[in-house]
PQR file of N, CA, C, O and H, with PARSE charges and radii, in Angstrom:
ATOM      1  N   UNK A   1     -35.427  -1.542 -10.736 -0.4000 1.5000
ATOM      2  CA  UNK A   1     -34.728  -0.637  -9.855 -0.0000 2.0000
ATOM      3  C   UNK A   1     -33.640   0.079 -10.660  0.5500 1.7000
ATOM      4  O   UNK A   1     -33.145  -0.614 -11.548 -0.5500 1.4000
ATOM      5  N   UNK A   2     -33.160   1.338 -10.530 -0.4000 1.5000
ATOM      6  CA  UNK A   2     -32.268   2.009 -10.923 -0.0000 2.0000
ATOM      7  C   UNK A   2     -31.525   2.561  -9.707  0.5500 1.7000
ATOM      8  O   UNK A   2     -31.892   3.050  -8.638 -0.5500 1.4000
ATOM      9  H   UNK A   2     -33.562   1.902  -9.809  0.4000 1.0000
ATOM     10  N   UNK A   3     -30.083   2.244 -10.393 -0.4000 1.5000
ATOM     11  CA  UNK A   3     -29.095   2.528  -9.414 -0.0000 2.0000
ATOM     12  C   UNK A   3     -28.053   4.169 -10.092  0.5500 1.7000
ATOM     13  O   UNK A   3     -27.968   4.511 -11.272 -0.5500 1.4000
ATOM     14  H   UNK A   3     -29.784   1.847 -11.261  0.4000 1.0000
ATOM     15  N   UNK A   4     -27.634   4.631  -9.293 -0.4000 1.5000
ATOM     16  CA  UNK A   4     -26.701   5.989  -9.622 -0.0000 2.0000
ATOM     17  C   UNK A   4     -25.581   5.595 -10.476  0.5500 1.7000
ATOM     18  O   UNK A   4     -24.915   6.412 -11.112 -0.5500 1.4000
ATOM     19  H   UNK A   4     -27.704   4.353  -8.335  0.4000 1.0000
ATOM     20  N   UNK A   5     -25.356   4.153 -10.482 -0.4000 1.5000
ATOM     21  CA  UNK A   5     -23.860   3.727 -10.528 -0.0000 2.0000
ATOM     22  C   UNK A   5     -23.915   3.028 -11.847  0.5500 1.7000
ATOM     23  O   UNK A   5     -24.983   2.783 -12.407 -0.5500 1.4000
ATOM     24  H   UNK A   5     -25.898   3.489  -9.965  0.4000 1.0000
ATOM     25  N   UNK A   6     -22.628   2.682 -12.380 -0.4000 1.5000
ATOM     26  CA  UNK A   6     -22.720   1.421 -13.469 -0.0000 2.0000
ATOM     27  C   UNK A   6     -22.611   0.045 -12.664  0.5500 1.7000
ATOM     28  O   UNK A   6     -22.009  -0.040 -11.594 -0.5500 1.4000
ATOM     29  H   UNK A   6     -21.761   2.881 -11.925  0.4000 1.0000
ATOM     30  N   UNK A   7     -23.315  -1.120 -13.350 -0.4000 1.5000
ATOM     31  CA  UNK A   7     -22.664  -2.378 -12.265 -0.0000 2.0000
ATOM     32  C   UNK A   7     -21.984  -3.045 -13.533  0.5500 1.7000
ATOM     33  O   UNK A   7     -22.294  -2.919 -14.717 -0.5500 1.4000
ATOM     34  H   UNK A   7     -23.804  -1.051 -14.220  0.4000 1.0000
ATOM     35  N   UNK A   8     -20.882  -3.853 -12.901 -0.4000 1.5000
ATOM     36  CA  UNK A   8     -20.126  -4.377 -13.777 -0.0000 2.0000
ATOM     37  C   UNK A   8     -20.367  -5.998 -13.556  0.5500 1.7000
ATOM     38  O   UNK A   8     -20.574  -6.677 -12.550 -0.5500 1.4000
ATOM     39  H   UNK A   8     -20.630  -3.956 -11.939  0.4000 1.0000
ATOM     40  N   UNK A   9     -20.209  -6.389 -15.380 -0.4000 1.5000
ATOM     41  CA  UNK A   9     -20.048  -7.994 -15.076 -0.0000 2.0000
ATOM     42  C   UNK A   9     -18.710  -8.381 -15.767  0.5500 1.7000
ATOM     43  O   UNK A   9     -18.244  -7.767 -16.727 -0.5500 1.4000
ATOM     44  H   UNK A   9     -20.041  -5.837 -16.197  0.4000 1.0000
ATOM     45  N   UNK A  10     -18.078  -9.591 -15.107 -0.4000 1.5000
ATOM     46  CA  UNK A  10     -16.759  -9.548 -15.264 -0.0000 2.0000
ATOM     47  C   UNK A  10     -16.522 -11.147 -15.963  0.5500 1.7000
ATOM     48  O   UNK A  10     -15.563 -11.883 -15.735 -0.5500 1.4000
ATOM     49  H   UNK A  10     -18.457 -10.089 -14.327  0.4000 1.0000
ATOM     50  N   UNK A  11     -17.529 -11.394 -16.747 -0.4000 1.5000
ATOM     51  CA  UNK A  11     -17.299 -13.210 -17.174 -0.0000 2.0000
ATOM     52  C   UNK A  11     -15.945 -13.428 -17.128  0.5500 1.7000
ATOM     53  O   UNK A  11     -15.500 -14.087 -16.188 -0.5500 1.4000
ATOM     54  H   UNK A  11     -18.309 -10.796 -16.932  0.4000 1.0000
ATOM     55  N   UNK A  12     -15.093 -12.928 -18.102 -0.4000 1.5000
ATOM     56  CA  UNK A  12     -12.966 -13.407 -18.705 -0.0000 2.0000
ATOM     57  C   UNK A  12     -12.529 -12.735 -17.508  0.5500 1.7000
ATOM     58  O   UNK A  12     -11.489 -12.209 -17.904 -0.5500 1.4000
ATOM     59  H   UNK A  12     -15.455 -12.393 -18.865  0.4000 1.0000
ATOM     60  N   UNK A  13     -12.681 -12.361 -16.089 -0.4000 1.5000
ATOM     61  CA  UNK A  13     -12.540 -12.152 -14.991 -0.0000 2.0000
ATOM     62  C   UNK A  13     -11.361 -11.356 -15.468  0.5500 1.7000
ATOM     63  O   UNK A  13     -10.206 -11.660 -15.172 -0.5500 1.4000
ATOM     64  H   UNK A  13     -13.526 -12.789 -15.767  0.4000 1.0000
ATOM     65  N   UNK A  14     -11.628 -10.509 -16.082 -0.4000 1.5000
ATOM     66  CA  UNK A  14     -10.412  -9.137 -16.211 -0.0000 2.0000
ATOM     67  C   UNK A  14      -9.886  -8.114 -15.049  0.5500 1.7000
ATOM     68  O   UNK A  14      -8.903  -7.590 -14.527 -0.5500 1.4000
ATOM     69  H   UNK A  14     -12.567 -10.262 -16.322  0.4000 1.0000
ATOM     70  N   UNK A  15     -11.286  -8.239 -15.051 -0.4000 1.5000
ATOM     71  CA  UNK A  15     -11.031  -6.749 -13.232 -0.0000 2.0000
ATOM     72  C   UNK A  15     -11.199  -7.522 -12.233  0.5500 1.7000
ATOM     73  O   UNK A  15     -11.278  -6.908 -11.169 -0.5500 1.4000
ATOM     74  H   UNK A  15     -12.085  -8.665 -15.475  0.4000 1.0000
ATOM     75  N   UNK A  16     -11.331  -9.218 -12.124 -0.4000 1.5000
ATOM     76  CA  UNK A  16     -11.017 -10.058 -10.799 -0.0000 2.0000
ATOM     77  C   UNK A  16      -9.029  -9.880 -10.993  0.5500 1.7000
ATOM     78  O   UNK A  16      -8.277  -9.772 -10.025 -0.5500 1.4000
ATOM     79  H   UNK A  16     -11.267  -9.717 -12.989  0.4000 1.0000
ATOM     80  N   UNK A  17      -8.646  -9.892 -12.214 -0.4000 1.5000
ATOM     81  CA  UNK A  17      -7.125 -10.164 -12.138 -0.0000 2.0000
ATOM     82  C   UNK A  17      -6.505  -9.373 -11.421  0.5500 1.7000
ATOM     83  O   UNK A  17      -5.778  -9.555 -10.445 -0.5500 1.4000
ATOM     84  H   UNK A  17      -9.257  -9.980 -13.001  0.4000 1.0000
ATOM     85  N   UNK A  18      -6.947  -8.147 -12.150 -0.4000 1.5000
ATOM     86  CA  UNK A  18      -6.191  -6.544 -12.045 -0.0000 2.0000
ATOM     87  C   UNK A  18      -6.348  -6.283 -10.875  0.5500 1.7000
ATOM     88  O   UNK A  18      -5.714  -5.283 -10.537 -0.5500 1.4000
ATOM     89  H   UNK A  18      -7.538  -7.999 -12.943  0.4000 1.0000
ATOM     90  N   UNK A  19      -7.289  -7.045  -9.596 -0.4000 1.5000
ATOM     91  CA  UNK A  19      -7.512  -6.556  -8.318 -0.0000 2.0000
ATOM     92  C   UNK A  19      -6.725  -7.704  -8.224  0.5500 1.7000
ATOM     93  O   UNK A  19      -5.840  -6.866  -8.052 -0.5500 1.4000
ATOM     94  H   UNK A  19      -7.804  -7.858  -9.871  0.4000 1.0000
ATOM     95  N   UNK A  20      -6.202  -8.707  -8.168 -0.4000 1.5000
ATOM     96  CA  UNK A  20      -6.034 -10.158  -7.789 -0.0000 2.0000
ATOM     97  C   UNK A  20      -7.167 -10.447  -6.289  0.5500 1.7000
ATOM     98  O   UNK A  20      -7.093 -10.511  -5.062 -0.5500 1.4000
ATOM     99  H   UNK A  20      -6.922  -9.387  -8.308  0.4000 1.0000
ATOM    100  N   UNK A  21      -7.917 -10.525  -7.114 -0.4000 1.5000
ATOM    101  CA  UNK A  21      -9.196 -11.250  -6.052 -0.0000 2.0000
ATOM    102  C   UNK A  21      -9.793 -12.750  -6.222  0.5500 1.7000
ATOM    103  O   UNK A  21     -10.387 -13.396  -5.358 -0.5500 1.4000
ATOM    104  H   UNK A  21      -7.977 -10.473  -8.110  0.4000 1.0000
ATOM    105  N   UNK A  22      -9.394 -13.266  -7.962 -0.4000 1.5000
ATOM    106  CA  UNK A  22      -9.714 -14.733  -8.218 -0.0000 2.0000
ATOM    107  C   UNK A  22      -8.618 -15.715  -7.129  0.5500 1.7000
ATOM    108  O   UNK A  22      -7.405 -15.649  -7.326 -0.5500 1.4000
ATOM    109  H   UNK A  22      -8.912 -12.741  -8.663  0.4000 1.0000
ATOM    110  N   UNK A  23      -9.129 -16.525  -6.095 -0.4000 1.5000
ATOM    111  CA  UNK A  23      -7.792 -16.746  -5.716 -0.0000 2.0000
ATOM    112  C   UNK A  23      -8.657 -18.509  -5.567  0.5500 1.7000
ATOM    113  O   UNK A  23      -9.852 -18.702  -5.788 -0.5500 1.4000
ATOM    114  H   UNK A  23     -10.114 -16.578  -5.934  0.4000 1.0000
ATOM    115  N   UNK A  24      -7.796 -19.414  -5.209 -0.4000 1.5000
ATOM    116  CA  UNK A  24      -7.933 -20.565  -4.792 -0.0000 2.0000
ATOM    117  C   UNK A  24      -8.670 -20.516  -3.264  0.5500 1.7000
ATOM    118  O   UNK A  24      -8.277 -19.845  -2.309 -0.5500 1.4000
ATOM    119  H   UNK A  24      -6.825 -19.257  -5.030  0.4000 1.0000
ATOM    120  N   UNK A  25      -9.802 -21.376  -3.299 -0.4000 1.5000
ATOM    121  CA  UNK A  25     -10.112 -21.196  -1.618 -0.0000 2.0000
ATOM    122  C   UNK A  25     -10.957 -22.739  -1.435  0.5500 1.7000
ATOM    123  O   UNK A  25     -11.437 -23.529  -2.247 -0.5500 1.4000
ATOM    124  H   UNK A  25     -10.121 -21.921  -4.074  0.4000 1.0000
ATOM    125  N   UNK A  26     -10.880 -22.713  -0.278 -0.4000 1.5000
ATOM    126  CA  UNK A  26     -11.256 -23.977   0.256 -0.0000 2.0000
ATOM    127  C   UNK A  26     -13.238 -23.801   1.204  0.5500 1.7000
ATOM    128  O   UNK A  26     -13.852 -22.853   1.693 -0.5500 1.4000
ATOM    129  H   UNK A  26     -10.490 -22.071   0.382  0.4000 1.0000
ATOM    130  N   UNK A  27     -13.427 -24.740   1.086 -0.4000 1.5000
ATOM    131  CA  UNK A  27     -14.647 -25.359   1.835 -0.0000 2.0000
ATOM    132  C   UNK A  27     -15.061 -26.808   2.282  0.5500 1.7000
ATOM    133  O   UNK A  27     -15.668 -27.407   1.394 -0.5500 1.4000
ATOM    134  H   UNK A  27     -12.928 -25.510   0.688  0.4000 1.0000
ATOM    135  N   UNK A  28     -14.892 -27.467   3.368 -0.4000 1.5000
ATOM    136  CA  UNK A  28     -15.203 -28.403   3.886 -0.0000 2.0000
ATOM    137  C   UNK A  28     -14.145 -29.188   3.204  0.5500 1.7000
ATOM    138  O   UNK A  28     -14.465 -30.186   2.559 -0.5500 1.4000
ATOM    139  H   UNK A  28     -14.400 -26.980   4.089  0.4000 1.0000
ATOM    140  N   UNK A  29     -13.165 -28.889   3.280 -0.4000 1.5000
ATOM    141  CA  UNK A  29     -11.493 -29.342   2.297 -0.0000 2.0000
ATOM    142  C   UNK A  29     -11.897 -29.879   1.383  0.5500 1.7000
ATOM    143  O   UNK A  29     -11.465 -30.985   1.060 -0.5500 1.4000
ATOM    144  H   UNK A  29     -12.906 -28.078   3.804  0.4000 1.0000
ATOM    145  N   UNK A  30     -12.990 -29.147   0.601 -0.4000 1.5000
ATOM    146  CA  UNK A  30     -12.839 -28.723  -1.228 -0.0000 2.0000
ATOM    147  C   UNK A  30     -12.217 -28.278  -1.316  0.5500 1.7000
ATOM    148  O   UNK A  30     -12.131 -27.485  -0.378 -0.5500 1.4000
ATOM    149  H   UNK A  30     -13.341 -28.248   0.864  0.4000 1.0000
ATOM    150  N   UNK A  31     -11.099 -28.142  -2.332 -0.4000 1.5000
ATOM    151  CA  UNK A  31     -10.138 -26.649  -3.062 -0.0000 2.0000
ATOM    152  C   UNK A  31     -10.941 -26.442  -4.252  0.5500 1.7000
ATOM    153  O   UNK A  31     -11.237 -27.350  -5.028 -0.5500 1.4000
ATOM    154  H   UNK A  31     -11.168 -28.787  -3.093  0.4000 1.0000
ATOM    155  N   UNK A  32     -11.399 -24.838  -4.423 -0.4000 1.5000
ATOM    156  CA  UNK A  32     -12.249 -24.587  -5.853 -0.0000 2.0000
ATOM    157  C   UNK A  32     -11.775 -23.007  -5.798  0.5500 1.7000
ATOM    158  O   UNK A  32     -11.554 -22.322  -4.799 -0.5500 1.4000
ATOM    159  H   UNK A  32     -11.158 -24.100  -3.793  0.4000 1.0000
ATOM    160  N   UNK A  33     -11.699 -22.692  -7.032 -0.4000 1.5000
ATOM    161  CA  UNK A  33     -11.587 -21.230  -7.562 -0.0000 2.0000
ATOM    162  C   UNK A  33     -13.050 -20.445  -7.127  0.5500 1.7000
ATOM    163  O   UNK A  33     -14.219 -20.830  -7.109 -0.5500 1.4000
ATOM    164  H   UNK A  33     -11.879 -23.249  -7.843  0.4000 1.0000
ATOM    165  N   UNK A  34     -12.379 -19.141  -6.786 -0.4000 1.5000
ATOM    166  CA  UNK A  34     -13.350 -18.714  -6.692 -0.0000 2.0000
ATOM    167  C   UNK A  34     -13.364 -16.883  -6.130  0.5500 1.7000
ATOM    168  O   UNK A  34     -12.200 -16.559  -6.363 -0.5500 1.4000
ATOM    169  H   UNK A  34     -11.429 -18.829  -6.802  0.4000 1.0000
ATOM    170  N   UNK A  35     -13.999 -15.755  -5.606 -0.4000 1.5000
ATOM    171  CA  UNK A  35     -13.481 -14.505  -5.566 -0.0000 2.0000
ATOM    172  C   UNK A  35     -13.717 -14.361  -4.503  0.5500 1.7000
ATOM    173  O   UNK A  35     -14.782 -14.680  -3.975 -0.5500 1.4000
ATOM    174  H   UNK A  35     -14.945 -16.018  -5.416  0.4000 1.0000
ATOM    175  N   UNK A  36     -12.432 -13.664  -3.764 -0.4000 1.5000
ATOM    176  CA  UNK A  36     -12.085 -13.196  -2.185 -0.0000 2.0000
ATOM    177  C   UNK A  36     -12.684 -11.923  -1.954  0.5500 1.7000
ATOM    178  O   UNK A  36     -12.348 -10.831  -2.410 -0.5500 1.4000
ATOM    179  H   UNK A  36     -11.567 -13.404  -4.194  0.4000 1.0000
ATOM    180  N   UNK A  37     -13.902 -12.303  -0.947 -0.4000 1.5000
ATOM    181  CA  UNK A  37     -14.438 -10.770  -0.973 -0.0000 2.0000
ATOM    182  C   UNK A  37     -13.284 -10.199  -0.609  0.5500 1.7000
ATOM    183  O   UNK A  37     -12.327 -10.711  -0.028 -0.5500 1.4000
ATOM    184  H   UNK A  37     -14.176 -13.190  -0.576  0.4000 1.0000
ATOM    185  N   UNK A  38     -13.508  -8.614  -1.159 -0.4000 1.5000
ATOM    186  CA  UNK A  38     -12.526  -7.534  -0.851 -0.0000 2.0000
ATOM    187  C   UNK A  38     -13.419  -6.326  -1.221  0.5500 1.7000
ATOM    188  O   UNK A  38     -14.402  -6.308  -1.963 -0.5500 1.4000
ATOM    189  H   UNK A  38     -14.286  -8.199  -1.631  0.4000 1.0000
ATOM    190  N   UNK A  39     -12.869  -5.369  -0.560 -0.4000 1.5000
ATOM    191  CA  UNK A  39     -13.242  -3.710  -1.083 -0.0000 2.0000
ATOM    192  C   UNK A  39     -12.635  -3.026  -1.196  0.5500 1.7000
ATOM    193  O   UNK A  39     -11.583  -3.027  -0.558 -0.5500 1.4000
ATOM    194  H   UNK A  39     -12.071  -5.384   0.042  0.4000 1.0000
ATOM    195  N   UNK A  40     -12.934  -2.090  -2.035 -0.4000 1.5000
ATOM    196  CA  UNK A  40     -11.684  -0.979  -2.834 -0.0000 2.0000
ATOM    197  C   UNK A  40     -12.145  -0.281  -2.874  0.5500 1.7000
ATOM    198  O   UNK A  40     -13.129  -0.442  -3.597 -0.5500 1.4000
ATOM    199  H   UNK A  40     -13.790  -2.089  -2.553  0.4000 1.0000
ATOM    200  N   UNK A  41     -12.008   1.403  -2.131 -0.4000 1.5000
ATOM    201  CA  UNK A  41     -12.028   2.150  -2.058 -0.0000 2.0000
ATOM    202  C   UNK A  41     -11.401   3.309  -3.138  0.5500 1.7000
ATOM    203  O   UNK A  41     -10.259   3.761  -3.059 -0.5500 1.4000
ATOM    204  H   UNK A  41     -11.209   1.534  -1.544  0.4000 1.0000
ATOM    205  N   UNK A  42     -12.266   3.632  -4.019 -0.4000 1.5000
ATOM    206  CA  UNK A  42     -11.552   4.429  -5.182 -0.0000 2.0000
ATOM    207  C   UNK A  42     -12.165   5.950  -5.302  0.5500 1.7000
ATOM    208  O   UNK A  42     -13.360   6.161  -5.511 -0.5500 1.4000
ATOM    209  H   UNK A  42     -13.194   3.265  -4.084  0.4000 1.0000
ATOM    210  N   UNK A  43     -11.031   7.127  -5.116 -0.4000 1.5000
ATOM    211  CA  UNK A  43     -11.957   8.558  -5.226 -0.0000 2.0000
ATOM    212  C   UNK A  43     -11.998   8.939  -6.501  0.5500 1.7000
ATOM    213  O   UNK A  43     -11.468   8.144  -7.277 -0.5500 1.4000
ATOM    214  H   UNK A  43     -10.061   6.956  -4.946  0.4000 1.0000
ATOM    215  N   UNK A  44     -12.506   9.999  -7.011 -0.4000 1.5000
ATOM    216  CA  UNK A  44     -13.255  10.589  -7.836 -0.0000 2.0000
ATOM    217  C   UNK A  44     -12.387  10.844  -9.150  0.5500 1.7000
ATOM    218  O   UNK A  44     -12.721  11.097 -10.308 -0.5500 1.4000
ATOM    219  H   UNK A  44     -12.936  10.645  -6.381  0.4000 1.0000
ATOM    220  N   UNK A  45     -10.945  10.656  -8.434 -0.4000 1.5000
ATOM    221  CA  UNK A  45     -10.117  10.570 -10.057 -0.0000 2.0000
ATOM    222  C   UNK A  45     -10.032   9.513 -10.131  0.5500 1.7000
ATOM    223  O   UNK A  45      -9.976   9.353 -11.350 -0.5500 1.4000
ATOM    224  H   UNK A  45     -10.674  10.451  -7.494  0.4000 1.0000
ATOM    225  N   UNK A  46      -9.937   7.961  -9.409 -0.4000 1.5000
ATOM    226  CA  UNK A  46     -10.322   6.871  -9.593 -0.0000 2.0000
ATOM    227  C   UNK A  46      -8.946   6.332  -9.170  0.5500 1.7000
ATOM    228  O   UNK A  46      -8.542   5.272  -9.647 -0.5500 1.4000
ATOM    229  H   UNK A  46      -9.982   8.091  -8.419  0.4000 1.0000
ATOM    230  N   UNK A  47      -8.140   7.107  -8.196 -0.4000 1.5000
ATOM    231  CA  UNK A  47      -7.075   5.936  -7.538 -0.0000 2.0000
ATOM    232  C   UNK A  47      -7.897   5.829  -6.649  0.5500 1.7000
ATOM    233  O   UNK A  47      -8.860   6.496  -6.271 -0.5500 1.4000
ATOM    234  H   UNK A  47      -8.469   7.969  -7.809  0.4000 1.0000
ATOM    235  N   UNK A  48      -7.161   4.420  -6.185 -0.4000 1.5000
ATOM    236  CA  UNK A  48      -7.037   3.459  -5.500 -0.0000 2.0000
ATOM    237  C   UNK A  48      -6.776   4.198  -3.877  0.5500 1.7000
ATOM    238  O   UNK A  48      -5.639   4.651  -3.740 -0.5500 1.4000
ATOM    239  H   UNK A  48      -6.379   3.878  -6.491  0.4000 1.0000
ATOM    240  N   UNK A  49      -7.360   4.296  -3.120 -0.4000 1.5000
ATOM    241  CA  UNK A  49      -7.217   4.836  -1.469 -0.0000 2.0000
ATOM    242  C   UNK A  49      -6.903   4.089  -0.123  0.5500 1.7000
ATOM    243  O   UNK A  49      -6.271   4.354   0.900 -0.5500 1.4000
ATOM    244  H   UNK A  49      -8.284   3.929  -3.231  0.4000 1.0000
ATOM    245  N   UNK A  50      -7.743   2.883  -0.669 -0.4000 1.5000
ATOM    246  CA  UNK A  50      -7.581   1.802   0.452 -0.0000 2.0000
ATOM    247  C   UNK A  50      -8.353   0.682   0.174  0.5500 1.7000
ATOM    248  O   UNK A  50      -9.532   0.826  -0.151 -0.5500 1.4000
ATOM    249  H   UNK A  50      -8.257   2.668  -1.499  0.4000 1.0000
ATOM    250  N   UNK A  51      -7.875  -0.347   0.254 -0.4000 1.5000
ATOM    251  CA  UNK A  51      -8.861  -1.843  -0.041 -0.0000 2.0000
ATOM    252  C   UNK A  51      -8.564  -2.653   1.096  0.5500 1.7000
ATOM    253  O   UNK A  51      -7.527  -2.533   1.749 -0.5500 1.4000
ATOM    254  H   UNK A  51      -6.917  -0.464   0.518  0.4000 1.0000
ATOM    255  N   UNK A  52      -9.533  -3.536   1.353 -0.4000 1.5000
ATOM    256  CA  UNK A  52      -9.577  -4.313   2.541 -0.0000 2.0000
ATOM    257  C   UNK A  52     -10.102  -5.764   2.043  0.5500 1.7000
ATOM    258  O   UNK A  52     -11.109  -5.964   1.363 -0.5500 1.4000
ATOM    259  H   UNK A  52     -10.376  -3.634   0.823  0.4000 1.0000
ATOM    260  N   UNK A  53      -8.946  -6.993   2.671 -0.4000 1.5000
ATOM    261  CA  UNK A  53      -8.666  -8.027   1.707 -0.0000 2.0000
ATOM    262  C   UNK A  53      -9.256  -9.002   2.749  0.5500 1.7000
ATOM    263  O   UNK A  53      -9.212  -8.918   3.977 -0.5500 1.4000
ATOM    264  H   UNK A  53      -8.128  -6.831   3.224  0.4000 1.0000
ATOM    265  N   UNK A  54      -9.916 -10.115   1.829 -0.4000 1.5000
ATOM    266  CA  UNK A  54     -10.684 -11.153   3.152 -0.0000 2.0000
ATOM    267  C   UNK A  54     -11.504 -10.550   4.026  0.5500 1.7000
ATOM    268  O   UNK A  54     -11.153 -10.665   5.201 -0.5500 1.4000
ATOM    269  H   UNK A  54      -9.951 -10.183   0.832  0.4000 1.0000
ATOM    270  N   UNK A  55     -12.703  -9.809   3.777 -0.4000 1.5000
ATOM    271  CA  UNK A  55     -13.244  -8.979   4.577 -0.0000 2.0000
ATOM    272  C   UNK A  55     -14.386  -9.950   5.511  0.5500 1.7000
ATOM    273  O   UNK A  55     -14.942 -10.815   4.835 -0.5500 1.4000
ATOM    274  H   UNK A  55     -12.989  -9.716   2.823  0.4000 1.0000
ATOM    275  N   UNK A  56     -14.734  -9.899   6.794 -0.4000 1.5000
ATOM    276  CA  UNK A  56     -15.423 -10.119   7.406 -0.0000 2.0000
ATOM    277  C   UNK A  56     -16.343  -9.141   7.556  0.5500 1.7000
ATOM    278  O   UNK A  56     -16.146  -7.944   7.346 -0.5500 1.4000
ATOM    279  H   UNK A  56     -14.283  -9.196   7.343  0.4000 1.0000
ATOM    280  N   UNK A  57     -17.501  -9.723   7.976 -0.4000 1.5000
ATOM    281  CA  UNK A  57     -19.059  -8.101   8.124 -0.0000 2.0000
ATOM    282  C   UNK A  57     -18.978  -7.377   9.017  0.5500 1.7000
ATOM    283  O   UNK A  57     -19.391  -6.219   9.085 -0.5500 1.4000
ATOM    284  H   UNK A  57     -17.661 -10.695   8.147  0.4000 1.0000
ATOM    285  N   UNK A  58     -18.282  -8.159  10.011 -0.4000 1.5000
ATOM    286  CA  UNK A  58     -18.828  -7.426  11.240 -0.0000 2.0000
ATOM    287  C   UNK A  58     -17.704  -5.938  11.666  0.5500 1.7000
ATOM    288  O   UNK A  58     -16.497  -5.892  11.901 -0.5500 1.4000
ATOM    289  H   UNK A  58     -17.947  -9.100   9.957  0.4000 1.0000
ATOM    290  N   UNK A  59     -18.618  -5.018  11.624 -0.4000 1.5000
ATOM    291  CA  UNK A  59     -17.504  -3.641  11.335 -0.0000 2.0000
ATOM    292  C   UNK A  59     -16.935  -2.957   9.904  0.5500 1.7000
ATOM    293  O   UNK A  59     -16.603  -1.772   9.855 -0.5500 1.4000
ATOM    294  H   UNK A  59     -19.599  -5.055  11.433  0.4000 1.0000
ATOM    295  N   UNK A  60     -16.870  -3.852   8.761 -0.4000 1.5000
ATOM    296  CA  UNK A  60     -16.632  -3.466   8.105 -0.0000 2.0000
ATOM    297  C   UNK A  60     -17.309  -2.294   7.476  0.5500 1.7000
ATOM    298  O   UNK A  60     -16.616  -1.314   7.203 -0.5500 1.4000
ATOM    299  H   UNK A  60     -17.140  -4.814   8.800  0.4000 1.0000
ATOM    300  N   UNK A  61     -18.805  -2.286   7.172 -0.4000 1.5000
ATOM    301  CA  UNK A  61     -19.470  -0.890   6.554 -0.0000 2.0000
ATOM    302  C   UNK A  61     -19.012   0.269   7.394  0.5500 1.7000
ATOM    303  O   UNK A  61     -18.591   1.262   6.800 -0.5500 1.4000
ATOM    304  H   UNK A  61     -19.368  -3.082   7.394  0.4000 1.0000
ATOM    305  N   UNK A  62     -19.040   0.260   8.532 -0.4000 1.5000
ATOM    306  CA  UNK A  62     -18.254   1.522   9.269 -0.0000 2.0000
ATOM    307  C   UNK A  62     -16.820   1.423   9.075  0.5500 1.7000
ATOM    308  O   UNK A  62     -16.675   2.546   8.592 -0.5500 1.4000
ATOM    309  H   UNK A  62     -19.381  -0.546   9.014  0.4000 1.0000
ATOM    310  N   UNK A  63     -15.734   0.969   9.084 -0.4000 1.5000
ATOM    311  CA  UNK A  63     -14.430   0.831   8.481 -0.0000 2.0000
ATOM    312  C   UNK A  63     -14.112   1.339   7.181  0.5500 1.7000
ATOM    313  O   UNK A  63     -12.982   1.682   6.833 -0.5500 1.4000
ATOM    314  H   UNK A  63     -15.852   0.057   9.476  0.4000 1.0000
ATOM    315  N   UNK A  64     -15.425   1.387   6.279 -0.4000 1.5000
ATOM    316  CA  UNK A  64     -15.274   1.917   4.880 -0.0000 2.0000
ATOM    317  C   UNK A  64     -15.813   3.451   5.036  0.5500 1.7000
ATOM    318  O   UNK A  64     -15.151   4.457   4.784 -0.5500 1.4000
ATOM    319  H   UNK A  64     -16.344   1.108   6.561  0.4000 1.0000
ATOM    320  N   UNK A  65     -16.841   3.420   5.395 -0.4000 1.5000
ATOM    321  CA  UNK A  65     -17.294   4.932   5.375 -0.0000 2.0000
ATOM    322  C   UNK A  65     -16.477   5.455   6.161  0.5500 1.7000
ATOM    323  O   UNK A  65     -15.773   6.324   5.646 -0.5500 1.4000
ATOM    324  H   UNK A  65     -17.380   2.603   5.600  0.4000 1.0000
ATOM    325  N   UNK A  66     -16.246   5.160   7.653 -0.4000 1.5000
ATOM    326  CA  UNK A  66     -14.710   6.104   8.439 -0.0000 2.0000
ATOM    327  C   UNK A  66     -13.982   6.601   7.131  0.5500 1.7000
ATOM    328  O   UNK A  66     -13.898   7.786   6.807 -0.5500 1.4000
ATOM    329  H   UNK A  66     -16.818   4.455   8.071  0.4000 1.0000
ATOM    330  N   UNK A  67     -13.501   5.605   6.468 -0.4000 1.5000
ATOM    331  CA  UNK A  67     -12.449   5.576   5.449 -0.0000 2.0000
ATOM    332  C   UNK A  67     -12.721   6.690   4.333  0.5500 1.7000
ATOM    333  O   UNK A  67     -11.963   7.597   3.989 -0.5500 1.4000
ATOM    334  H   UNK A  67     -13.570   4.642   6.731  0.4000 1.0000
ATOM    335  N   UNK A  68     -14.087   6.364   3.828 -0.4000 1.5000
ATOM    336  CA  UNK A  68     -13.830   7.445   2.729 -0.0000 2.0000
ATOM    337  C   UNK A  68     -14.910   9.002   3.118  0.5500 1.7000
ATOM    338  O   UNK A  68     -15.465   9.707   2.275 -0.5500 1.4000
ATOM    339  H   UNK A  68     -14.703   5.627   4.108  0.4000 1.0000
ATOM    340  N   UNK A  69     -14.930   9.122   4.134 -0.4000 1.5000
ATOM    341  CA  UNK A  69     -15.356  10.244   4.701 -0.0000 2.0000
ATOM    342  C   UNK A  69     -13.770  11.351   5.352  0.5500 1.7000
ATOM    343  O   UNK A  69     -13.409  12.526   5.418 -0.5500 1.4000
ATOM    344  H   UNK A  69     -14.479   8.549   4.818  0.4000 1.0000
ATOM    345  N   UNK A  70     -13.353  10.122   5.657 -0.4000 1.5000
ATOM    346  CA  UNK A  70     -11.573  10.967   5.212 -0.0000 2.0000
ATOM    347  C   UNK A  70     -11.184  11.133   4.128  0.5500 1.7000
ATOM    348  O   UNK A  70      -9.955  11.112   4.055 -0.5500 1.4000
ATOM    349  H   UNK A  70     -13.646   9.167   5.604  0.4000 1.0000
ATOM    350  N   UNK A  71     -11.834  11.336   2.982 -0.4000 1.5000
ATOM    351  CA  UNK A  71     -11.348  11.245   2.093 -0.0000 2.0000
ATOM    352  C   UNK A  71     -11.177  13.306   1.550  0.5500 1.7000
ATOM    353  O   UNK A  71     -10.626  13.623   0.496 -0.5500 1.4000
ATOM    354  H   UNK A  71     -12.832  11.353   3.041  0.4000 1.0000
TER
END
């Protein structure tokens, strides 16, 4: 498959930092590292517009496109 986009891999979690998305999180009161979904909304000069932290599904794909259709 070919995509339009670049995809990024982030092993030394450089661009988990710079977003601070590596965060501590829990499961069945495990504590383990690990990445907070989030989305970041970035336009075409590449700031930053709007990100949405701890995201749940429900609503969100319409919450983003609302979002960057205002753009």
């Amino acid at each position: 498959m070919h995509y339009a986009f670049d995809l990024l891999s982030d092993p030394e979690r450089k661009v988990c930092a710079s977003y601070d998305v590596y965060k501590e999180k829990s499961m069945y009161g495990r504590k383990y590292m690990g990445i907070e979904r989030s989305t970041f909304l970035i336009d075409g000069k590449g700031i930053l517009r709007a990100e949405w932290r701890k995201v749940k599904v429900d609503g969100h794909a319409q919450a983003v496109l609302t979002a960057a259709k205002a753009l």
